[in-house]
DRENTORKOL-3810 file (N, C-alpha, C; in nm, 4 decimals):
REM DRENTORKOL-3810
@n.u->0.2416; n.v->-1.1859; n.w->3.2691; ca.u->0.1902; ca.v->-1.0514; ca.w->3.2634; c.u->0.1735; c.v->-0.9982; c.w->3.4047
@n.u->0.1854; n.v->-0.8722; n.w->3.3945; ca.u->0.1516; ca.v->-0.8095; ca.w->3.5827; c.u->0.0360; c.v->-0.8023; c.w->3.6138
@n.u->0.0355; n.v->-0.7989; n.w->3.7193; ca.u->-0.1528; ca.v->-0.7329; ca.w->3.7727; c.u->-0.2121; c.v->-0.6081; c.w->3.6915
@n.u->-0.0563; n.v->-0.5260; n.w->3.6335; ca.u->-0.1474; ca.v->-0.4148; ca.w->3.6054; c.u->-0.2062; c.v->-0.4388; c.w->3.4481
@n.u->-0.1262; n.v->-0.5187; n.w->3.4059; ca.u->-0.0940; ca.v->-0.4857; ca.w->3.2754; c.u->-0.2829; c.v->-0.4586; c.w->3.1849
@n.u->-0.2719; n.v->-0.3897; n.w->3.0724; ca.u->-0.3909; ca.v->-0.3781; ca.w->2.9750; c.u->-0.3654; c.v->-0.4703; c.w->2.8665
@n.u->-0.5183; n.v->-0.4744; n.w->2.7945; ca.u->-0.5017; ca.v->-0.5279; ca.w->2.6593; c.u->-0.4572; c.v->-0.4606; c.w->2.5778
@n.u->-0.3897; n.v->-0.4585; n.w->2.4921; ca.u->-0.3630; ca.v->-0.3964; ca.w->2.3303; c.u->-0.4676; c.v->-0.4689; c.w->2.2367
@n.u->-0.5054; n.v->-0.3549; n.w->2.1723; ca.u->-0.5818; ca.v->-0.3379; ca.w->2.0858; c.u->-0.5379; c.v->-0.3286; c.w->1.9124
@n.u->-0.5310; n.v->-0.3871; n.w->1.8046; ca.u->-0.5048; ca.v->-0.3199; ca.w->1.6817; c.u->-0.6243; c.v->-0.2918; c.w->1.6355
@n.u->-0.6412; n.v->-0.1570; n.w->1.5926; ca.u->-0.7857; ca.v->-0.1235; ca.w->1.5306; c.u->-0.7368; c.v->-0.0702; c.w->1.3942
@n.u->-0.8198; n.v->-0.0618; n.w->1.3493; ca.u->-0.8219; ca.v->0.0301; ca.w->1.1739; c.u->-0.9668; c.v->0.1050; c.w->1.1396
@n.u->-0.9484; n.v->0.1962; n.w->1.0367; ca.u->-1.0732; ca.v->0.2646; ca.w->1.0020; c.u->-1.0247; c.v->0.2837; c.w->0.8303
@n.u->-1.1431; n.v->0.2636; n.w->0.7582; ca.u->-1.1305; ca.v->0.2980; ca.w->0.6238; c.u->-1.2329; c.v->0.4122; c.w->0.5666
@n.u->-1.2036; n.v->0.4354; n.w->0.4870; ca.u->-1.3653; ca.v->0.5400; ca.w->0.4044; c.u->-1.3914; c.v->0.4340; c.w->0.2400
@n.u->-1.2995; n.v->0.3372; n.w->0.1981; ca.u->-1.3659; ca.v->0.2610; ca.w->0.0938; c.u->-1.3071; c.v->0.3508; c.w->-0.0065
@n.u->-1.1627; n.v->0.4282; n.w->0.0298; ca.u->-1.0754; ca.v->0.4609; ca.w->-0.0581; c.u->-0.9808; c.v->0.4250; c.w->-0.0787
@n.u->-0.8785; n.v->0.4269; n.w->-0.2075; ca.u->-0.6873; ca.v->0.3920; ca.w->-0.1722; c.u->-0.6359; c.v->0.4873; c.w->-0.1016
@n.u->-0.5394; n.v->0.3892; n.w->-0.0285; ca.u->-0.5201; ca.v->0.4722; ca.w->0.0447; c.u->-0.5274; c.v->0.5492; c.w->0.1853
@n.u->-0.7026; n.v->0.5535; n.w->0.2230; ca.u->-0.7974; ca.v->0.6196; ca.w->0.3248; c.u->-0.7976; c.v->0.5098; c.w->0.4134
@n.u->-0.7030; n.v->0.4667; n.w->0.4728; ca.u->-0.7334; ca.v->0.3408; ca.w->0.5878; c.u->-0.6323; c.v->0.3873; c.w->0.7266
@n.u->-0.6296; n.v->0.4737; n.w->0.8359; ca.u->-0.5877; ca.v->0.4459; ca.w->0.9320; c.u->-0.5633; c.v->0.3132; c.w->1.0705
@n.u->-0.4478; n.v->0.2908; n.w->1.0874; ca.u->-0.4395; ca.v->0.1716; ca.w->1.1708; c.u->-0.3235; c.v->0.1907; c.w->1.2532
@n.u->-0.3508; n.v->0.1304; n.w->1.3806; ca.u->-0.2921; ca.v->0.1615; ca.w->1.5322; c.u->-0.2953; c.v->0.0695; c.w->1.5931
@n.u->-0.2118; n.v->0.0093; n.w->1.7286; ca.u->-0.2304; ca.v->-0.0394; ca.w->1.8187; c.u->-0.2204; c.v->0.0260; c.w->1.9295
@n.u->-0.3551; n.v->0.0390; n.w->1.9953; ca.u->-0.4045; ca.v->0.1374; ca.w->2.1061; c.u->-0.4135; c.v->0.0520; c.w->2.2401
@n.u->-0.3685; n.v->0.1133; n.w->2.3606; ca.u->-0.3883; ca.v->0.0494; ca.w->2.4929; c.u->-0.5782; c.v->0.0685; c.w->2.5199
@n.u->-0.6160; n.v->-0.0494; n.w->2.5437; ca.u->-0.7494; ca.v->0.0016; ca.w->2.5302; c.u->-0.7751; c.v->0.0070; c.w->2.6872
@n.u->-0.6764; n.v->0.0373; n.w->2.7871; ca.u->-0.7275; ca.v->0.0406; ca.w->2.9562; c.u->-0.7862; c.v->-0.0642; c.w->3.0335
@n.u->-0.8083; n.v->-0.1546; n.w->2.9302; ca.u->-0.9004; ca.v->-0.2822; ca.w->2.9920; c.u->-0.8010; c.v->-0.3488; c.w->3.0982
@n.u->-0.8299; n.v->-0.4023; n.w->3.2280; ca.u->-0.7108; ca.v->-0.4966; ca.w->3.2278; c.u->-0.6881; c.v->-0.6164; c.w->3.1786
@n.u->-0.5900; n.v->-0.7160; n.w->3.2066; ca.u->-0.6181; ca.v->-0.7866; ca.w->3.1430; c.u->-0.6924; c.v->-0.9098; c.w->3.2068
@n.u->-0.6697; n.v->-0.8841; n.w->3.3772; ca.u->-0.7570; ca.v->-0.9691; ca.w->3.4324; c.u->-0.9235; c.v->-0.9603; c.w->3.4450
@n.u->-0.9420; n.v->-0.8187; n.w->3.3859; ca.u->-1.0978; ca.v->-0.8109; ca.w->3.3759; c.u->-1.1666; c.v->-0.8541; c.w->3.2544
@n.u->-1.0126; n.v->-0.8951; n.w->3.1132; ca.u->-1.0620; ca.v->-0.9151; ca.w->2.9916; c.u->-1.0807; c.v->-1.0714; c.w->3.0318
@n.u->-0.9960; n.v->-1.1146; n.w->3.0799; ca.u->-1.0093; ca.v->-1.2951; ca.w->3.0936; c.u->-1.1574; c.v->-1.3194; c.w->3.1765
@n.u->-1.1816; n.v->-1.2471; n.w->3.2214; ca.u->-1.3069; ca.v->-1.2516; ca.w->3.3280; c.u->-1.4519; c.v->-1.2430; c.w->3.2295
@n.u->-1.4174; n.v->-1.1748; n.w->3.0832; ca.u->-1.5607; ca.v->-1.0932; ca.w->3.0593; c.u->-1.5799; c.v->-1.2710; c.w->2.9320
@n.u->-1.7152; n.v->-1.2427; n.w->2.9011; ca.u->-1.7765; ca.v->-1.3164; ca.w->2.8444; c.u->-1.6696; c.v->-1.3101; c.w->2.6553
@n.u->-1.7160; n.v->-1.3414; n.w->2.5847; ca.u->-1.6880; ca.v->-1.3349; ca.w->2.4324; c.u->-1.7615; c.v->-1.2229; c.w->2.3690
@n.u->-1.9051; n.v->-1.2180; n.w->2.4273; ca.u->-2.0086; ca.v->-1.1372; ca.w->2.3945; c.u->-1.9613; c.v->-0.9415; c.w->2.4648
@n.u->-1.9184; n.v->-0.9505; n.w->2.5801; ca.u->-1.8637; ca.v->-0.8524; ca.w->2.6967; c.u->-1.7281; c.v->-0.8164; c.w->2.6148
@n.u->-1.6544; n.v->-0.8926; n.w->2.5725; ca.u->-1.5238; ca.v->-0.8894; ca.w->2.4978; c.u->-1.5439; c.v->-0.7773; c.w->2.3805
@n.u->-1.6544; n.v->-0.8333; n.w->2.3236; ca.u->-1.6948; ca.v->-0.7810; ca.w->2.1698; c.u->-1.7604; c.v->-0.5941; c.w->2.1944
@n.u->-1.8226; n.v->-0.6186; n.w->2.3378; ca.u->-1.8791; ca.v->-0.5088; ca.w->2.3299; c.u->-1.8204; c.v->-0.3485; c.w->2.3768
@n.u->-1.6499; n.v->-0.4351; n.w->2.4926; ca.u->-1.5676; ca.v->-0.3653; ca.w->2.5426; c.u->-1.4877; c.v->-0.2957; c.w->2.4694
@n.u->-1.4803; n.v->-0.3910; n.w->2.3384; ca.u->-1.3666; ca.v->-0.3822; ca.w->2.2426; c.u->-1.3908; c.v->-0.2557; c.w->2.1491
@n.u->-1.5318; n.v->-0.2633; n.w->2.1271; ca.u->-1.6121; ca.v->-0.1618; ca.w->2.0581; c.u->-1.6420; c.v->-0.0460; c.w->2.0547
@n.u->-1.6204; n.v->-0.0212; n.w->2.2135; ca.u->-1.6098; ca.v->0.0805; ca.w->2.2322; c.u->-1.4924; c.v->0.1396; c.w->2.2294
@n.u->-1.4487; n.v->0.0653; n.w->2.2705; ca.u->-1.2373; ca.v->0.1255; ca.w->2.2841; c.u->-1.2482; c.v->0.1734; c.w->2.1305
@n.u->-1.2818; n.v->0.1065; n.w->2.0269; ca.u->-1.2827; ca.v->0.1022; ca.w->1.8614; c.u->-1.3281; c.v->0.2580; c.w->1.8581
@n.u->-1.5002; n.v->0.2474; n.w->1.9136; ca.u->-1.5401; ca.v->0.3885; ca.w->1.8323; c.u->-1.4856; c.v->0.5215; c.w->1.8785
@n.u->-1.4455; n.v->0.4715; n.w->2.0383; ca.u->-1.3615; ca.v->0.6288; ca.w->2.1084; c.u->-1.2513; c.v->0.6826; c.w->1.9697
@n.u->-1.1653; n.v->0.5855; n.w->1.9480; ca.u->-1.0421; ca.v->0.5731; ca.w->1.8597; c.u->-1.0652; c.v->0.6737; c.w->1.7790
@n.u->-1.2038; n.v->0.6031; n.w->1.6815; ca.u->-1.2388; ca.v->0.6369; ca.w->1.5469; c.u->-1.2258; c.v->0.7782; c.w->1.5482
@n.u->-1.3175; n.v->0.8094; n.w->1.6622; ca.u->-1.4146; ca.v->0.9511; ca.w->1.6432; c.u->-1.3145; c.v->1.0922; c.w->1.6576
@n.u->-1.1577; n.v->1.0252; n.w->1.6997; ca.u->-1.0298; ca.v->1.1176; ca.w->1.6933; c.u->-1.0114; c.v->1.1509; c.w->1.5229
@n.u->-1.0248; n.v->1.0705; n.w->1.4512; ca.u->-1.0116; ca.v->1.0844; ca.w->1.3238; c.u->-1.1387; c.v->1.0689; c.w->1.2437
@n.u->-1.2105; n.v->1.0881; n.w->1.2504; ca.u->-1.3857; ca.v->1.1251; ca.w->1.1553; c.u->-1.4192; c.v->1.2962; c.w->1.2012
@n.u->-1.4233; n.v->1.3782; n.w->1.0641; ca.u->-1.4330; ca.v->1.4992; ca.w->1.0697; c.u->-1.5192; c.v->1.5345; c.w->0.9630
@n.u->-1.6065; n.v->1.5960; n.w->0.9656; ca.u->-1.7368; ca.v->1.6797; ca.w->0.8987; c.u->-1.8050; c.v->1.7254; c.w->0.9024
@n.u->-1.9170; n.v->1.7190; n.w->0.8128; ca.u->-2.0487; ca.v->1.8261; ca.w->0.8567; c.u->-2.0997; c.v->1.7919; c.w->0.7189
@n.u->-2.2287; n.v->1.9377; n.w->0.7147; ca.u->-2.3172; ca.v->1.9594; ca.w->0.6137; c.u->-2.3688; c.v->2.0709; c.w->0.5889
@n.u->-2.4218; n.v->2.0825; n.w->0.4846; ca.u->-2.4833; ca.v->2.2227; ca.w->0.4681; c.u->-2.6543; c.v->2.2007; c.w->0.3888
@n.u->-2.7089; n.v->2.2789; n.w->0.4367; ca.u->-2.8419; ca.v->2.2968; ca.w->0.3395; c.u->-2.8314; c.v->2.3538; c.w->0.2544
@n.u->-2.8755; n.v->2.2988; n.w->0.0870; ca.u->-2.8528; ca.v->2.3454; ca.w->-0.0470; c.u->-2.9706; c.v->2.3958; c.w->-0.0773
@n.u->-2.9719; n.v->2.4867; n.w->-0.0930; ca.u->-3.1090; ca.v->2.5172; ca.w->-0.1188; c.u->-3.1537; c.v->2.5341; c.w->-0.3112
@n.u->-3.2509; n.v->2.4909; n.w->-0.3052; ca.u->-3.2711; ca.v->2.4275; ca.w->-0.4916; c.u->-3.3397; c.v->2.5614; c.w->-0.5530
END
C-alpha cells in the first residue's frame, strides 16, 4: 500500500423494511497508517463516525404538531 493510501469502508443503513437497506463502499479519509496506529476501541470510534457522516446523506424528515 502507499503512504497515501485510505481505508475503505463498507457501510449499510436499513429502516427494518424490504427492500429499505442502502449499502456502499466509502473512502473513509483515514489513512491507513493512522488506522494501524489507532487502538480497536479508536478503530470503532473512527469508523463511526465515517458511518454516521454517510448516513445523514440519506436520512430525511421531520414532524408536525397534531393538534387533538
Amino acid at each position: 500500500m502507499s503512504d497515501g493510501e485510505t481505508i475503505q469502508l463498507k457501510v449499510d443503513l436499513s429502516i427494518g423494511l424490504a427492500n429499505a437497506k442502502q449499502e456502499d463502499v466509502i473512502d473513509s479519509g483515514i489513512l491507513k497508517a493512522d488506522w494501524d496506529a489507532m487502538t480497536a476501541e479508536k478503530r470503532d470510534e473512527a469508523a463511526r463516525e465515517v458511518w454516521e457522516e454517510w448516513a445523514w446523506e440519506y436520512i430525511e424528515g421531520g414532524w408536525d404538531v397534531v393538534e387533538e
